[in-house]
Backbone as a chain_set.jsonl record, in Angstrom:
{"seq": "XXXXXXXXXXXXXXXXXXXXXXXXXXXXXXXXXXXXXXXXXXXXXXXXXXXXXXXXXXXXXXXXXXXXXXXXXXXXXXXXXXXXXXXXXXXXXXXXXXXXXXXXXXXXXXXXXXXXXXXXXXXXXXXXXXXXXXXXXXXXXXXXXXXXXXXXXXXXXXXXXXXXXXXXXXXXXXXXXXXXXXXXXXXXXXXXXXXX", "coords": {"N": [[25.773, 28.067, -19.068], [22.27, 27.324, -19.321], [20.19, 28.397, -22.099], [17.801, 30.624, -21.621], [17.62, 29.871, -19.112], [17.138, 31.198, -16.175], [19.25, 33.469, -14.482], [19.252, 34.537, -11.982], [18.314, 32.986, -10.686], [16.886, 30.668, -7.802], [17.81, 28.304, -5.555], [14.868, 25.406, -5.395], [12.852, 25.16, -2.479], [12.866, 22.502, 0.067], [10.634, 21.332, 2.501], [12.314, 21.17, 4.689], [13.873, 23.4, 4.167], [16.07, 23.049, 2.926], [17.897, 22.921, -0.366], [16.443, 21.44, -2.771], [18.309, 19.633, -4.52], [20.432, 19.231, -2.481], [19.162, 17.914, -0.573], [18.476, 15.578, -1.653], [21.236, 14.557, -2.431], [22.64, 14.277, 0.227], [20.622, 12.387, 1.491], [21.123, 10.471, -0.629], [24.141, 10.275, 0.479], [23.584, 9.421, 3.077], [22.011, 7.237, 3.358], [24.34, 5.084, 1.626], [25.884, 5.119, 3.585], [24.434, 4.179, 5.506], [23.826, 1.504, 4.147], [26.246, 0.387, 3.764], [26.896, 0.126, 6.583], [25.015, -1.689, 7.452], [23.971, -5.61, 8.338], [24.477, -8.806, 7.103], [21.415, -9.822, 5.9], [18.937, -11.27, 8.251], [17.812, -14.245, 8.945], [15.289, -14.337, 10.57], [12.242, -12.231, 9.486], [9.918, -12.095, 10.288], [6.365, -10.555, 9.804], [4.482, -10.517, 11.579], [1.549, -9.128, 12.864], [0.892, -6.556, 15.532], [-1.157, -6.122, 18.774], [-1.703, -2.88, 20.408], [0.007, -3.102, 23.237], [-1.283, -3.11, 26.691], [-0.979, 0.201, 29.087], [2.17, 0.263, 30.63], [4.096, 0.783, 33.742], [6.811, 3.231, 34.565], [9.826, 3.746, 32.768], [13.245, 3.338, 32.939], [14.735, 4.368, 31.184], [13.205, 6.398, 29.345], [12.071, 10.315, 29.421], [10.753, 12.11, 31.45], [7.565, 11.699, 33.678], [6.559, 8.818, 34.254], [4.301, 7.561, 34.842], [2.17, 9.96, 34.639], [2.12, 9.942, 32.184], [0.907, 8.716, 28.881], [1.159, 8.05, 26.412], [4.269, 7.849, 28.014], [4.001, 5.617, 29.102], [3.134, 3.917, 27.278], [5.566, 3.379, 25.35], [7.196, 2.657, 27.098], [5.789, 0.106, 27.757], [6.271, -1.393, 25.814], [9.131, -1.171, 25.498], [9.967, -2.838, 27.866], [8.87, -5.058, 26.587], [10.262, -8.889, 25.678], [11.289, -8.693, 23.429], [13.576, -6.766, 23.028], [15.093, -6.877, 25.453], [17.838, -7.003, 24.981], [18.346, -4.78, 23.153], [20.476, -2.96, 21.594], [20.648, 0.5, 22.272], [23.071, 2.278, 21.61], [23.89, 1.715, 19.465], [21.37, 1.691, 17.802], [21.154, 4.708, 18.038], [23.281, 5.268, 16.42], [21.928, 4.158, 13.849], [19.654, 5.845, 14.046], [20.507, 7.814, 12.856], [19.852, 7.999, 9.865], [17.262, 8.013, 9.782], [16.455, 10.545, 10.561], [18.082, 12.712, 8.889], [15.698, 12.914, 7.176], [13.413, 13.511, 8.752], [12.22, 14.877, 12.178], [12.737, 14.025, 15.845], [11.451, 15.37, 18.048], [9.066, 16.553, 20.313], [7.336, 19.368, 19.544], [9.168, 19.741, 17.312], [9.303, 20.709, 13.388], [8.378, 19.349, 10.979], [10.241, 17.893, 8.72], [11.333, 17.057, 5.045], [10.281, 14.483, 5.513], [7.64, 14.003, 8.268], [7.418, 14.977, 11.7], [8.922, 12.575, 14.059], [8.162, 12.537, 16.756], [5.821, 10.772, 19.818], [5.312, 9.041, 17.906], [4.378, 5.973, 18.427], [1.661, 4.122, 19.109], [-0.023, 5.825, 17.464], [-2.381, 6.565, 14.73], [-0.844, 6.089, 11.003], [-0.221, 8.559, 9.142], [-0.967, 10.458, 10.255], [0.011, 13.423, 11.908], [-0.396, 16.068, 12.065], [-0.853, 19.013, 9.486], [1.327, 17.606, 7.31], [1.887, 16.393, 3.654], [0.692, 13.48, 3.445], [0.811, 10.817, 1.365], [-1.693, 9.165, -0.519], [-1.926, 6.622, -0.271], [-0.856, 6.061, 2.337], [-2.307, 7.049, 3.639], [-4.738, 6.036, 3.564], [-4.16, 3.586, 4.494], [-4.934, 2.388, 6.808], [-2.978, 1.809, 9.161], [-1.791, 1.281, 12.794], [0.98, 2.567, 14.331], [2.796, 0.123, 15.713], [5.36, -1.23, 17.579], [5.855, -3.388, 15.852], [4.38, -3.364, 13.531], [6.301, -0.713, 13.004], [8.44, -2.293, 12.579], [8.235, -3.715, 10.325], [7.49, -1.925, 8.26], [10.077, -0.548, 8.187], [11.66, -2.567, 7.296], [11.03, -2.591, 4.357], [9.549, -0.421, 3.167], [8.671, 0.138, 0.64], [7.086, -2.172, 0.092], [5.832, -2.953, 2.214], [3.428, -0.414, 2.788], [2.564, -0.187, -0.721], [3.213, 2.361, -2.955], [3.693, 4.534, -1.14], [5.162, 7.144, -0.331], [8.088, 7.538, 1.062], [10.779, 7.802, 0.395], [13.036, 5.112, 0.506], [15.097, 2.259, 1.289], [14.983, 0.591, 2.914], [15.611, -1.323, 6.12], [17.808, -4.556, 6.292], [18.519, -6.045, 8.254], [17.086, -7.551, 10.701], [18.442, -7.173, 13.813], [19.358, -4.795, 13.771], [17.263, -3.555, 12.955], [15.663, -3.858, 15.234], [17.3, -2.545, 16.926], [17.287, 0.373, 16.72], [14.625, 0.213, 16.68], [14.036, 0.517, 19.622], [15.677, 2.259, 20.024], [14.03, 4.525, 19.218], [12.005, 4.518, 20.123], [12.432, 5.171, 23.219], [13.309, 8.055, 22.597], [11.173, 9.273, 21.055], [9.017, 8.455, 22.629], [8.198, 10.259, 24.802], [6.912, 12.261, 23.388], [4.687, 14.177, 21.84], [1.544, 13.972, 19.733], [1.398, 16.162, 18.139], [2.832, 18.685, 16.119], [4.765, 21.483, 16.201], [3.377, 24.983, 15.008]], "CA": [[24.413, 28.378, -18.671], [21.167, 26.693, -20.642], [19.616, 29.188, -22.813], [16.445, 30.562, -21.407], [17.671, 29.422, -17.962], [17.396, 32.648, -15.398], [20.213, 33.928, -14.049], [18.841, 34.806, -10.583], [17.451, 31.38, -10.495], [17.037, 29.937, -6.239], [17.021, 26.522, -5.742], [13.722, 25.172, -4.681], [13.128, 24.688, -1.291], [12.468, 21.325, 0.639], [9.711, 21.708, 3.407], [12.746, 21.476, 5.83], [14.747, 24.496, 4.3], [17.012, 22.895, 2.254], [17.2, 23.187, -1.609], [15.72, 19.998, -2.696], [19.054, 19.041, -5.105], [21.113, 19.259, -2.039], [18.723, 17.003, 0.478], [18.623, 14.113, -2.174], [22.542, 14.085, -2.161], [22.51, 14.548, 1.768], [19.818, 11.272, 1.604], [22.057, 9.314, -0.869], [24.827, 9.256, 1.388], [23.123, 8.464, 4.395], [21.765, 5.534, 2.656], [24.798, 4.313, 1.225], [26.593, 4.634, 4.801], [23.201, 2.921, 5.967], [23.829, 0.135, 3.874], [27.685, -0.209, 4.437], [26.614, -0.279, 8.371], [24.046, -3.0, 7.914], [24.562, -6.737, 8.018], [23.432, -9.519, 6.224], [19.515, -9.745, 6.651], [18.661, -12.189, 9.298], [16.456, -14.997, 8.543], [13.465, -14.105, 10.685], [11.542, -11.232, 9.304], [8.199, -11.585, 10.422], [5.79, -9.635, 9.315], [3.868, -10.682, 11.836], [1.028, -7.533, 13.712], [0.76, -7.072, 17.12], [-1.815, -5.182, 19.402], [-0.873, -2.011, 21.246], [-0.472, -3.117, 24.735], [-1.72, -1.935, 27.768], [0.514, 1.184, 29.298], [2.904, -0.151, 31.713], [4.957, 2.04, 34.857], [7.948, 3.582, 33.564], [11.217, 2.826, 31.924], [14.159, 4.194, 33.188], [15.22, 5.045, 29.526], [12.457, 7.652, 29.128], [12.119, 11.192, 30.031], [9.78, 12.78, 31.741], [6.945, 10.982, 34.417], [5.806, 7.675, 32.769], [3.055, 7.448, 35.203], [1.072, 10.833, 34.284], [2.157, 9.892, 30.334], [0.083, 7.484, 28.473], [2.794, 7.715, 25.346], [5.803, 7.203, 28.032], [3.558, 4.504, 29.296], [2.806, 2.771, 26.053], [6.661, 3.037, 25.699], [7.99, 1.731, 28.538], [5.488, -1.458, 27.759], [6.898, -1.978, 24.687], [10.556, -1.227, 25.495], [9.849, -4.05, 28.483], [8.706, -6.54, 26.157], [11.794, -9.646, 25.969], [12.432, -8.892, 21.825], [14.222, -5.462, 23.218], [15.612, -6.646, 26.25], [19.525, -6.967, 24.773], [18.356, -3.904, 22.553], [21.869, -1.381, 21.744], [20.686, 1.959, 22.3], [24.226, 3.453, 20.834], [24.158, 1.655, 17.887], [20.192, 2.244, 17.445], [21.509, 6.237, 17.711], [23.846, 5.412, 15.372], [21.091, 3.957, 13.12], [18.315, 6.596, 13.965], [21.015, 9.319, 11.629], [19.022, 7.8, 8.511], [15.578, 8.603, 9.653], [17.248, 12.573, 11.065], [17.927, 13.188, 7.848], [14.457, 13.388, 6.833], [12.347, 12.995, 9.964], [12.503, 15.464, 13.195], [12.064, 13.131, 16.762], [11.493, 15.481, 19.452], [7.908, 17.109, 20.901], [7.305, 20.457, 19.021], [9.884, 20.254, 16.393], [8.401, 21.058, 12.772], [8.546, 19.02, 9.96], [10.767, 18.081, 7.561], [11.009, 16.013, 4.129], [9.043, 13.755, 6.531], [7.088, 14.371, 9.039], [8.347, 14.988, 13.005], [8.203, 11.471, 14.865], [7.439, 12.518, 18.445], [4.47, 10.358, 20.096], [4.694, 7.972, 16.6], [4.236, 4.959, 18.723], [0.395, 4.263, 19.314], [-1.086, 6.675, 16.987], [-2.523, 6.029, 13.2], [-0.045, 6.28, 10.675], [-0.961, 9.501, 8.308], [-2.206, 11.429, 11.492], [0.587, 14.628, 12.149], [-0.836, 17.154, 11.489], [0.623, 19.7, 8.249], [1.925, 17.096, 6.64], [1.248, 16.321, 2.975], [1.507, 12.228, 3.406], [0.38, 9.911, 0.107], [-2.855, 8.589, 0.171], [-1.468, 5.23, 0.377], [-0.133, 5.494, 3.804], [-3.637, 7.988, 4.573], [-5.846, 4.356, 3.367], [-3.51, 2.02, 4.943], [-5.526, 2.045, 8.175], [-2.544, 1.313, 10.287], [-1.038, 2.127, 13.899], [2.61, 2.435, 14.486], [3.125, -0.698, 16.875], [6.974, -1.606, 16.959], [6.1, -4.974, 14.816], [4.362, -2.398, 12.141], [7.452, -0.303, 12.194], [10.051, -2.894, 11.788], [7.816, -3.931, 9.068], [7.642, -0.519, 7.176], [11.129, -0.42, 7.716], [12.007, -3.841, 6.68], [10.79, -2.658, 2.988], [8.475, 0.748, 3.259], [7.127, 0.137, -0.375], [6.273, -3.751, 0.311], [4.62, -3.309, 3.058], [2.583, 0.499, 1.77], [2.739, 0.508, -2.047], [2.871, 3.741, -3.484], [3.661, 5.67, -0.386], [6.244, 8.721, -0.919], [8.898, 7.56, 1.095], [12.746, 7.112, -0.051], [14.238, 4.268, 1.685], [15.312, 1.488, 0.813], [15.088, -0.8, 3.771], [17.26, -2.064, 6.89], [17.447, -6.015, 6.087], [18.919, -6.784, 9.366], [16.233, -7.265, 12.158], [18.777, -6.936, 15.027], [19.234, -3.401, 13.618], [15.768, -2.513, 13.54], [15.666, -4.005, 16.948], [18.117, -1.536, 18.005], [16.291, 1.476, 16.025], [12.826, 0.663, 17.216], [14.585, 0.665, 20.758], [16.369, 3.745, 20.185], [13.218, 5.337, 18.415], [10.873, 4.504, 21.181], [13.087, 6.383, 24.092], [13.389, 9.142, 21.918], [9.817, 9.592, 20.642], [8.055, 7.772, 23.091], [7.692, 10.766, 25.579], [6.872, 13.391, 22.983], [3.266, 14.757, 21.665], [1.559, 14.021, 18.244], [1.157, 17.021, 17.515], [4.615, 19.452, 15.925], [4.792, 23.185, 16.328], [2.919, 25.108, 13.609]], "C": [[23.488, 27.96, -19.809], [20.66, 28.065, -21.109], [18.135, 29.25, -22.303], [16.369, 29.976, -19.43], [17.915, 31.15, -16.892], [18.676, 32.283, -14.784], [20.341, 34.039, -12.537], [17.754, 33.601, -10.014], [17.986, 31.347, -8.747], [16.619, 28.664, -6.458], [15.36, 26.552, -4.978], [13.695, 24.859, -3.044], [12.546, 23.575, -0.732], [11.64, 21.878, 1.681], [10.419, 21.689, 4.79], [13.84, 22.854, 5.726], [15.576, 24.487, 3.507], [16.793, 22.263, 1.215], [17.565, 21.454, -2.108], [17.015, 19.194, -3.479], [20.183, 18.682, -3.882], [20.649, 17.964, -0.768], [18.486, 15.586, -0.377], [19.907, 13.955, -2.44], [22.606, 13.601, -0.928], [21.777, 12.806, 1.712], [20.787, 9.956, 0.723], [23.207, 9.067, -0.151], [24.66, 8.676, 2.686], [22.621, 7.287, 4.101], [22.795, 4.622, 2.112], [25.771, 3.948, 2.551], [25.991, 3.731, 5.506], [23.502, 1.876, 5.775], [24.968, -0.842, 4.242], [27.68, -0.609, 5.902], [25.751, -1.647, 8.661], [24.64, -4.39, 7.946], [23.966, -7.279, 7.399], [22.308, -9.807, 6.643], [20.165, -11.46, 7.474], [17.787, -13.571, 8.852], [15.123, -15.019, 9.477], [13.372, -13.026, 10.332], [10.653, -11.504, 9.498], [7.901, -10.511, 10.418], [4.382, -9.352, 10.143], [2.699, -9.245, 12.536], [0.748, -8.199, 14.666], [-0.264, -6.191, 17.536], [-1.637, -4.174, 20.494], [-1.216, -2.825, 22.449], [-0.908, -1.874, 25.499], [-0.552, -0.895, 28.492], [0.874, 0.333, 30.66], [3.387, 0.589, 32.849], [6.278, 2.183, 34.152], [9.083, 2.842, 33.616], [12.55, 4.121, 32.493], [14.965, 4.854, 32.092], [14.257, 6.04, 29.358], [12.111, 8.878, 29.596], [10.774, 11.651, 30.602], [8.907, 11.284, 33.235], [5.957, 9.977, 33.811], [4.521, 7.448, 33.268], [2.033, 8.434, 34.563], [1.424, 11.176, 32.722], [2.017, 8.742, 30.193], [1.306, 7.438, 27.507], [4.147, 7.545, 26.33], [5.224, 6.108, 28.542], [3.249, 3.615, 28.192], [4.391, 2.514, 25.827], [7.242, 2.354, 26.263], [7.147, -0.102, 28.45], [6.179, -1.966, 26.726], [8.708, -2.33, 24.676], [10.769, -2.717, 26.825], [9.826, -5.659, 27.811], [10.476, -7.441, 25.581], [12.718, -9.495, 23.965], [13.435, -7.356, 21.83], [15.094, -5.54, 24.351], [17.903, -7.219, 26.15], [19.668, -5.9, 23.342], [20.002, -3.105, 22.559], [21.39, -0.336, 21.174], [21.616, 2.609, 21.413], [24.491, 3.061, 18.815], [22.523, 1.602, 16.964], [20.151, 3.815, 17.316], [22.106, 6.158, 16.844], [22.73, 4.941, 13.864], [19.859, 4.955, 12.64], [19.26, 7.768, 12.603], [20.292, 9.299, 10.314], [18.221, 8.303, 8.467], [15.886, 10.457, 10.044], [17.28, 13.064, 10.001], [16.395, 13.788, 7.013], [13.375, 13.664, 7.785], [12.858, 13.564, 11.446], [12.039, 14.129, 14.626], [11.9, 14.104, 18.056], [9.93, 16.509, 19.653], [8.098, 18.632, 20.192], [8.267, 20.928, 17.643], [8.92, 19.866, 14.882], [8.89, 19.873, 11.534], [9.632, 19.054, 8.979], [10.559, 17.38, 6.257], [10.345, 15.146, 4.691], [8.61, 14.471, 7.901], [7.568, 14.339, 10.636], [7.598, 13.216, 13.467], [7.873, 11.594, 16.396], [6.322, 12.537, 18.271], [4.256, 9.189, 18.539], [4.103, 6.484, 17.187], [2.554, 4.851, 19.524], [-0.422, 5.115, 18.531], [-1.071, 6.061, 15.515], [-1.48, 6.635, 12.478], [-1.109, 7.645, 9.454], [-1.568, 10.508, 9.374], [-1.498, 12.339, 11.911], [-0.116, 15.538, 11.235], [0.139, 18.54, 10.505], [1.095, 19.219, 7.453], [1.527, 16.134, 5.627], [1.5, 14.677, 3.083], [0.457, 11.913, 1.741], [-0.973, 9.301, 0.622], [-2.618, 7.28, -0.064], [-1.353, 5.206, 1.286], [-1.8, 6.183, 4.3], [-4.742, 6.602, 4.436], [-5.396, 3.368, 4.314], [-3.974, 1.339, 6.226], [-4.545, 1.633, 9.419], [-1.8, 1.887, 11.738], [-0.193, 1.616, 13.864], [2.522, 1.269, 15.935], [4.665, -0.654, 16.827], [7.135, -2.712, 15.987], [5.307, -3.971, 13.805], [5.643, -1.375, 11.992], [8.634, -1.068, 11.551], [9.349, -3.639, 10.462], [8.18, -2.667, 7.761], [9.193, -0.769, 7.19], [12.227, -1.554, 7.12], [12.477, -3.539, 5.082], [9.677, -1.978, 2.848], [7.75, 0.654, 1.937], [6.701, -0.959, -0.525], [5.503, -3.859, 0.848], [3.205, -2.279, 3.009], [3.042, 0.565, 0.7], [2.242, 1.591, -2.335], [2.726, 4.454, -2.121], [5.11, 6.213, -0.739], [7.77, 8.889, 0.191], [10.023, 7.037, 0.664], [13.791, 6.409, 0.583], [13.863, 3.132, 0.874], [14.795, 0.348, 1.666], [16.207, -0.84, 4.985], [16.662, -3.801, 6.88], [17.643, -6.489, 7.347], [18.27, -6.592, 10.581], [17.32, -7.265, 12.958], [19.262, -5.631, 14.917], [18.085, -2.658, 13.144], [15.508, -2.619, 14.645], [15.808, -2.801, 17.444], [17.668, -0.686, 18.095], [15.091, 1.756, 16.676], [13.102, 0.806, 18.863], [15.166, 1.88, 21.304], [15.2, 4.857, 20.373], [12.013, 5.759, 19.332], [11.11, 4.933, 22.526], [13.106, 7.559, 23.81], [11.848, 9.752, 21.329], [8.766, 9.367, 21.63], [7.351, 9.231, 24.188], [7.149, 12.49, 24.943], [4.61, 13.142, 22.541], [2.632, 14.302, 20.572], [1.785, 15.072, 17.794], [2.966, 17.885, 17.633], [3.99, 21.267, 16.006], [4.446, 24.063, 14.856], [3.789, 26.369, 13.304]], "O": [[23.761, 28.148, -20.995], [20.792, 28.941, -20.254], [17.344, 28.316, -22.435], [15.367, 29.78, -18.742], [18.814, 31.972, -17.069], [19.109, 31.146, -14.595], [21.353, 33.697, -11.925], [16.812, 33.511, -9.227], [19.067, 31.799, -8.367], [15.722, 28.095, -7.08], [14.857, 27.423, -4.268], [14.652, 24.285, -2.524], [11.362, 23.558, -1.07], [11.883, 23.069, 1.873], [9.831, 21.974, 5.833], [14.468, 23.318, 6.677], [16.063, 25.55, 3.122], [15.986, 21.335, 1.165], [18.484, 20.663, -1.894], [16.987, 17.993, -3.209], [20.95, 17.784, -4.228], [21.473, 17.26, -0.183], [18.321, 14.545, 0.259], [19.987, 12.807, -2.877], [22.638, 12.372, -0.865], [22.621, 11.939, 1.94], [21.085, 8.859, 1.195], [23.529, 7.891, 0.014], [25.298, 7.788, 3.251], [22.934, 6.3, 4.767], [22.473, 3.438, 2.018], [26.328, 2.857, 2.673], [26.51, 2.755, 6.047], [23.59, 1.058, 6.69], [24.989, -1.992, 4.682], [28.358, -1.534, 6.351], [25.759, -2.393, 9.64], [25.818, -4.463, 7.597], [22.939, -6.799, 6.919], [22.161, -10.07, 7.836], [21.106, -12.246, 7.366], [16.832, -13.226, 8.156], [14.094, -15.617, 9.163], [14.34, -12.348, 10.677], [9.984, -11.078, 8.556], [8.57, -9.544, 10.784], [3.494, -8.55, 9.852], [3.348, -8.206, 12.658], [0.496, -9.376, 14.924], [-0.457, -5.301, 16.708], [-1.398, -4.657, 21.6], [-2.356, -3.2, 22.724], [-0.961, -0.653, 25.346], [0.642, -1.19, 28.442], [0.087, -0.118, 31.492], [2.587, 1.524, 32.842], [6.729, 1.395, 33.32], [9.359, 1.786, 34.185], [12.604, 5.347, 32.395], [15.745, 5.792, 32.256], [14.966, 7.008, 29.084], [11.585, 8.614, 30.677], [9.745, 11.424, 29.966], [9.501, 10.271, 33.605], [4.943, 10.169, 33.138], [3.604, 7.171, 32.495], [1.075, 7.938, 33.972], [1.167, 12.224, 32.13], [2.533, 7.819, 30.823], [2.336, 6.838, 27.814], [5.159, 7.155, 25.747], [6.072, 5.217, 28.503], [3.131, 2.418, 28.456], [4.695, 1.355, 26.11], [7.839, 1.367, 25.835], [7.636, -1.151, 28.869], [6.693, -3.079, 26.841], [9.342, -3.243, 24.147], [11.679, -3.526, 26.642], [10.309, -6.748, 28.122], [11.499, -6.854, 25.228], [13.79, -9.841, 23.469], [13.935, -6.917, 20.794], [15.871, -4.601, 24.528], [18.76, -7.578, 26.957], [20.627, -5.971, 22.573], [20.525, -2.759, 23.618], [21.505, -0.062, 19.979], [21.218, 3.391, 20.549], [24.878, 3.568, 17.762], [22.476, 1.499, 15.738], [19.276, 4.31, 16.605], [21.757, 6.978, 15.995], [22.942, 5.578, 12.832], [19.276, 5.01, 11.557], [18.688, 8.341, 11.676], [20.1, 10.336, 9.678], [17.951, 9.066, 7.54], [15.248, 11.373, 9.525], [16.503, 14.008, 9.858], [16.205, 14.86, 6.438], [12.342, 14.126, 7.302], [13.767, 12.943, 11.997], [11.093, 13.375, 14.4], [12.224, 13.607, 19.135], [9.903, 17.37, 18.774], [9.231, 19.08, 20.369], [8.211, 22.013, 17.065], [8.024, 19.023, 14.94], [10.11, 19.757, 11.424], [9.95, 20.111, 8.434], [9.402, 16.962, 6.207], [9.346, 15.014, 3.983], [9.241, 15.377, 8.446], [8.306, 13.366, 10.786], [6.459, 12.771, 13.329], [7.349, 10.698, 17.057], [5.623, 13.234, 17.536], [3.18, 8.669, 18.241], [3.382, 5.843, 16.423], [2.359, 5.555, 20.515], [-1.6, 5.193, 18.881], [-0.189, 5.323, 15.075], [-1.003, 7.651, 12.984], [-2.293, 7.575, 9.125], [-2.559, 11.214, 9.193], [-2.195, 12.731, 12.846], [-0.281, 15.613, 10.017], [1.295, 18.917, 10.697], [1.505, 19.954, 6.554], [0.945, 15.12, 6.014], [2.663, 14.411, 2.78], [-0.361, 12.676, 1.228], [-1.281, 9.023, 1.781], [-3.714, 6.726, 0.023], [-1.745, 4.117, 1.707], [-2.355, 5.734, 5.303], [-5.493, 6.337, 5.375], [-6.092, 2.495, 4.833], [-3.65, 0.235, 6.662], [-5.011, 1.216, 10.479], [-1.247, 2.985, 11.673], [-0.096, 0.44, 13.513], [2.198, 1.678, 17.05], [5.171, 0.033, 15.939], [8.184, -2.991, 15.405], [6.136, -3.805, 12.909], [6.037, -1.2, 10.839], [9.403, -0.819, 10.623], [10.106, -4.115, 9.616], [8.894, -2.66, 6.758], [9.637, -1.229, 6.138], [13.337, -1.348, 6.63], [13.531, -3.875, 4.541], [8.693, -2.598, 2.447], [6.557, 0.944, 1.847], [5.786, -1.024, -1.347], [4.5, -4.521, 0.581], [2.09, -2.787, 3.119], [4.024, 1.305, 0.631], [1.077, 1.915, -2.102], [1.638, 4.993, -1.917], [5.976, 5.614, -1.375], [8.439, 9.922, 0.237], [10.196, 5.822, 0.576], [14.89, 6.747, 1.023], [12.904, 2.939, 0.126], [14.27, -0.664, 1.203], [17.38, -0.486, 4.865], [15.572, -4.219, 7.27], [16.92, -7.433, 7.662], [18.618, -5.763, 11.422], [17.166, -8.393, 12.49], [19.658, -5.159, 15.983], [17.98, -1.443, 12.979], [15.101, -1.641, 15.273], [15.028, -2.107, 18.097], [17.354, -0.341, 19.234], [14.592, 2.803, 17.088], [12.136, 1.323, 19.424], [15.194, 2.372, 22.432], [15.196, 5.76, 21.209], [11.327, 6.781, 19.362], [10.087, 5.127, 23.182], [12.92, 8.34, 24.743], [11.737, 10.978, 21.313], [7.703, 9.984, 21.551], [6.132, 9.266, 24.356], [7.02, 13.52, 25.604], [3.735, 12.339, 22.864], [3.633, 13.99, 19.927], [2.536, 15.038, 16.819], [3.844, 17.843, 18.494], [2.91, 21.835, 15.84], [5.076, 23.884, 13.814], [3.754, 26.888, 12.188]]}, "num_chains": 1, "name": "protein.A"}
């Protein structure tokens, strides 16, 4: 024991519950299984931006009624468009375990080390409410399209410097494909707003 170190010491706690020495282990091995899962980057990365489309009629991948939902309708246009249509769902679930670790995806759930992603697709980035983000990502002026996420996740401090998340990257666009495919079934029919 260090000298001067309490005795009845608690770890600190992370904003999802768990003591903060234990969720940056927890994060290093999901990242190093991350990386062992990835392949070699691809040679297209564009970086290119796109403009939200207009909402489409629904997607048989999404829950709920896509007609009287504008987010499962912005969804369903995006999951239509042809750079998703040989998307893998199971191995985009197997991919989403990275962002789980830090990042809740379902309508009302609360925050954790990041912020919940239900409804991320169409709204400004920095805009859940509760959640302390960097004022890098709060300046960055941008909306979550799927060609701004597979950017962020391409290389999250290349594309915002100096924002406060811990990732490294997935190099291999046909596994962000899968991800932003997975991510956008799974989020697409939820709320911005998380349960206070």
């Amino acid at each position: 024991m260090r000298p001067g170190y309490p005795t009845n010491h608690a770890p600190e706690l992370s904003p999802g519950g768990v003591p903060g020495a234990y969720a940056a282990c927890l994060l290093s091995l999901v990242m190093g299984a991350m990386i062992a899962a990835c392949d070699v980057p691809d040679a297209d990365s564009s970086t290119a931006r796109e403009a939200v489309p207009a909402p489409h009629p629904g997607d048989p991948y999404l829950r709920g009624d896509a007609e009287t939902s504008s987010l499962n309708s912005l969804a369903a246009g995006y999951l239509a468009e042809e750079r998703f249509a040989d998307a893998d769902f199971e191995r985009g679930e197997l991919l989403s375990y990275a962002c789980i670790v830090c990042h809740t995806l379902g309508p009302g759930e609360g925050h954790l080390i990041g912020p919940n992603l239900s409804g991320i697709f169409g709204r400004s980035a920095a805009s859940a409410p509760d959640f302390p983000y960097s004022e890098a990502l709060r300046e960055a002026g941008i909306v979550w399209t799927p060609a701004e996420l597979d950017t962020w996740l391409a290389r999250p401090e290349d594309f915002v410097p100096g924002n406060l998340m811990v990732f490294a990257g997935i190099y291999s666009v046909s596994d962000r494909t899968d991800l932003l495919a997975y991510l956008l079934r799974e989020t697409g029919a939820g709320e911005f707003t998380t349960a206070q």
